[in-house]
PLY file of the C-alpha trace (Angstrom):
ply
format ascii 1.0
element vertex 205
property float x
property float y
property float z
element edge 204
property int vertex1
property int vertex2
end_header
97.06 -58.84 83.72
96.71 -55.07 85.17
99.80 -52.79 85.11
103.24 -54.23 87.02
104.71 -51.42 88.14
107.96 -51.93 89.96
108.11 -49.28 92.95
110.87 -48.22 94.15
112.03 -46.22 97.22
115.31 -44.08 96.68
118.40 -44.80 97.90
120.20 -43.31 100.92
120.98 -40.09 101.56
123.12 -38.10 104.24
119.85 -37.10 105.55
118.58 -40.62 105.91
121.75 -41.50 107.58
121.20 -38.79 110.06
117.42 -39.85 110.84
116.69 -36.36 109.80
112.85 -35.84 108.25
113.65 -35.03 104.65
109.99 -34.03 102.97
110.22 -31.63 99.60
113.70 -30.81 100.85
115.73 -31.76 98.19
118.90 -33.84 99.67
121.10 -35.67 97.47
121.82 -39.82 97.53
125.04 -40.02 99.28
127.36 -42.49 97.98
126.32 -45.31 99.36
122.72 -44.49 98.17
124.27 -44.48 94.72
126.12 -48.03 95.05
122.48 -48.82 96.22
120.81 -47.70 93.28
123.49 -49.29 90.95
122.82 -52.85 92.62
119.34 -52.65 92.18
120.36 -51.66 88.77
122.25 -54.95 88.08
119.39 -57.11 89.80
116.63 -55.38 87.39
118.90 -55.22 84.42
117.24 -58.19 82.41
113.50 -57.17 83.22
111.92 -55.49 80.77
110.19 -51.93 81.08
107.46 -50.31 79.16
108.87 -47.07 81.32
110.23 -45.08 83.74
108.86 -42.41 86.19
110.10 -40.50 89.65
109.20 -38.12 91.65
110.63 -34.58 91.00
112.88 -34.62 93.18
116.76 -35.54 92.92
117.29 -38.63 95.37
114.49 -40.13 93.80
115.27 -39.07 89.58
118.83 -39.83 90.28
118.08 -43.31 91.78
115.55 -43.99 88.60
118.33 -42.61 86.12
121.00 -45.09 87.33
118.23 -48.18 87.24
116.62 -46.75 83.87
120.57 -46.59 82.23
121.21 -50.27 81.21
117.89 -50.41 79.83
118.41 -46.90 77.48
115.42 -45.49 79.12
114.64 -42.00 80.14
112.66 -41.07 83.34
109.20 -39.37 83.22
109.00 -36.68 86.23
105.53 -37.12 88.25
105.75 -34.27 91.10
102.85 -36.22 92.59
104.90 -38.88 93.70
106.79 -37.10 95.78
107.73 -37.49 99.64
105.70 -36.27 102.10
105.60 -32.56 102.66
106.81 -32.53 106.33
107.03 -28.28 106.25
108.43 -27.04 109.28
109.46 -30.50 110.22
111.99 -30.69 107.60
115.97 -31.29 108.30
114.60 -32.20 112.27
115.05 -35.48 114.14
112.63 -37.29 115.75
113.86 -36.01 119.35
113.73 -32.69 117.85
110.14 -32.55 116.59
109.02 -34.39 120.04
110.70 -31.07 121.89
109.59 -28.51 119.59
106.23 -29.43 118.68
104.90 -31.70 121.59
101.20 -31.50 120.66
101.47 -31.77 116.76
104.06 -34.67 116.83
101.55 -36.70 119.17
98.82 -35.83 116.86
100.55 -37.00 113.94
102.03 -39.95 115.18
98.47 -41.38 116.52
96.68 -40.39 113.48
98.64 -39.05 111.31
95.53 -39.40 108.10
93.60 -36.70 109.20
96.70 -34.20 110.79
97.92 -31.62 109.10
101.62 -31.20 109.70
102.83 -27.00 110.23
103.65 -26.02 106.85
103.11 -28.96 105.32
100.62 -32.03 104.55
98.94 -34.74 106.07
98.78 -38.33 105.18
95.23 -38.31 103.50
96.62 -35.89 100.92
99.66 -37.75 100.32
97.95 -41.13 99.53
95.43 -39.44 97.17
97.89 -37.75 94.66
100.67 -40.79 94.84
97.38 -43.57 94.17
96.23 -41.22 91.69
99.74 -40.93 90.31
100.24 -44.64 90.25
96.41 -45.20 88.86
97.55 -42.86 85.79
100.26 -44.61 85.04
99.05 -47.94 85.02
96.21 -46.93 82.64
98.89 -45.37 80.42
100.33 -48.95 80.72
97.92 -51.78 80.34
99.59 -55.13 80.54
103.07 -53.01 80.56
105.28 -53.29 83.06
107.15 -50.00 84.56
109.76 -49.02 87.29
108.55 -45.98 89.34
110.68 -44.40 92.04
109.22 -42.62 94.73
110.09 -42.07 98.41
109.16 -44.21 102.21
106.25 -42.48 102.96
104.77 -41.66 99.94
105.41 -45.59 99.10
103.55 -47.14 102.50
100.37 -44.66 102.02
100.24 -45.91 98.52
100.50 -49.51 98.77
98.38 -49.14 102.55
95.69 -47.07 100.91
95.28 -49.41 97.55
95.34 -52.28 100.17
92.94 -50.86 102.00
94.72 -50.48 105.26
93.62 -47.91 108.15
96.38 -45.43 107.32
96.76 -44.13 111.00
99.12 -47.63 111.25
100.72 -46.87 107.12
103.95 -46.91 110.31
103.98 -50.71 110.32
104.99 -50.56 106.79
108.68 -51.13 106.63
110.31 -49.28 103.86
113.93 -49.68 103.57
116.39 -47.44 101.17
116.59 -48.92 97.92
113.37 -51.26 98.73
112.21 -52.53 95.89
108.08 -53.49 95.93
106.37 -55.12 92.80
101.87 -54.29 92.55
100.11 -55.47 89.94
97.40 -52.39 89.83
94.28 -53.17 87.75
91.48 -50.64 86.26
88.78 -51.23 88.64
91.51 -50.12 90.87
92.22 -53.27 92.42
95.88 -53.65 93.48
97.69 -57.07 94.33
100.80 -56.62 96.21
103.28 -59.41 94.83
106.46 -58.37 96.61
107.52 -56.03 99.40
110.40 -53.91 101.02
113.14 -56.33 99.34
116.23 -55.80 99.82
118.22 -58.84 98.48
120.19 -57.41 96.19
121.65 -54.67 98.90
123.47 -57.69 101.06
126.88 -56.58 100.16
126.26 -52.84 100.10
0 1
1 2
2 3
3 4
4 5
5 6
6 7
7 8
8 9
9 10
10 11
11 12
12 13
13 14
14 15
15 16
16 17
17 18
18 19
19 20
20 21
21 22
22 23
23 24
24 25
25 26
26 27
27 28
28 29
29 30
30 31
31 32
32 33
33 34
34 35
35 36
36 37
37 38
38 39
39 40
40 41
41 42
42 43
43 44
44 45
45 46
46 47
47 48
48 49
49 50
50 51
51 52
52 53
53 54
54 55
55 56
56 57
57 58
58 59
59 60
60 61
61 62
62 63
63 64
64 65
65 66
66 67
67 68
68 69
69 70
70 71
71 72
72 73
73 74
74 75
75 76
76 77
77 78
78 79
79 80
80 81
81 82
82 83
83 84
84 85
85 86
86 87
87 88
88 89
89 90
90 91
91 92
92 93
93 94
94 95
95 96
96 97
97 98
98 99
99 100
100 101
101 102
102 103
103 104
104 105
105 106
106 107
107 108
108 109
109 110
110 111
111 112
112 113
113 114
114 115
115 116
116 117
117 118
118 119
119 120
120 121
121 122
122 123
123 124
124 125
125 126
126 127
127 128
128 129
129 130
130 131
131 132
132 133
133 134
134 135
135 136
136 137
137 138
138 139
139 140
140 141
141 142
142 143
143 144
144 145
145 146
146 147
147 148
148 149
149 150
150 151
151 152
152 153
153 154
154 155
155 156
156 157
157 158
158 159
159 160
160 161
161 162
162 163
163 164
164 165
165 166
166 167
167 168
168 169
169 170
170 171
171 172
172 173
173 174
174 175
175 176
176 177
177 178
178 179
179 180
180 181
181 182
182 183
183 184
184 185
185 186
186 187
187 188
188 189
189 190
190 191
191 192
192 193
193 194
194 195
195 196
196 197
197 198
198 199
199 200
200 201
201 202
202 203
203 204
């Protein structure tokens, strides 16, 4: 087999609960993003893992730390796997962009690969440092298995553009807080995606 690599989107945060576009901004879980963290904890508690990696920032390293702890492992920061960098964008609703940047927010959400958001990134740059984050790791970890912890968008371009998906729909990709998503990621850079966006163990949360 390639590299498993267990990839997992943060859990909540206030921002989340607000529909607010988070980005770089660094927002903390909230407390129910931490009870969601801690279940998915408990329901990966008896896997085993070669390893653990986040993104930089805290919603994402905090949510790796809590599933990493039964296990005794320590997280490995990879800045590359962070969320999207949505620039000016950031701490704005939906309704909010729409108003204040008509033009750019209809660009983006029709094809959102090639747009470059103000102050910030588009989506072909996001999917080529997370699948070239994700690539390193799993040649670090032949026939390993590892838990990575990322963020929503940053997840769907990945697992669209290793699938081989037009990325200007990477939007049909559900990707729930606390999601958990299981590739197998090989090094001719063939990817097999064996499980997606569960949420099983969050039924009580």
């Amino acid at each position: 087999m390639g590299c498993r690599i267990y990839l997992v989107r943060h859990g909540e945060t206030l921002w989340n609960h607000a529909l607010k576009y988070q980005g770089h901004a660094d927002i903390a879980l909230s407390e129910r993003g931490v009870r969601q963290a801690e279940a998915l904890a408990r329901r990966l508690s008896s896997e085993r893992f070669a390893a653990f990696y986040a993104s930089d920032l805290s919603r994402a390293l905090d949510t790796a730390r809590i599933i990493a702890r039964p296990h005794g492992g320590t997280v490995e920061v990879v800045s590359d796997l962070r969320e999207i960098n949505f620039g000016e964008w950031e701490g704005l609703t939906r309704d909010e962009i729409k108003n204040r940047f008509p033009e750019v927010s209809r660009q983006w959400w029709t094809a959102p690969y090639t747009t470059r958001l103000p102050g910030g990134e588009s989506l072909c740059e996001v999917a080529t440092r997370a699948v070239r984050a994700l690539q390193q790791i799993a040649a670090n970890h032949a026939d390993e298995q590892v838990l990575v912890v990322s963020h929503g968008g940053t997840i769907r371009a990945a697992i669209g553009s290793l699938l081989r998906m037009d990325l200007n729909q990477y939007w049909r990709l559900r990707q729930d807080n606390a999601a958990l998503n299981v590739l197998e990621l090989f090094e001719e850079g063939k990817a097999i995606l064996m499980l997606f966006n569960d949420c099983a163990h969050l039924r009580d949360i």
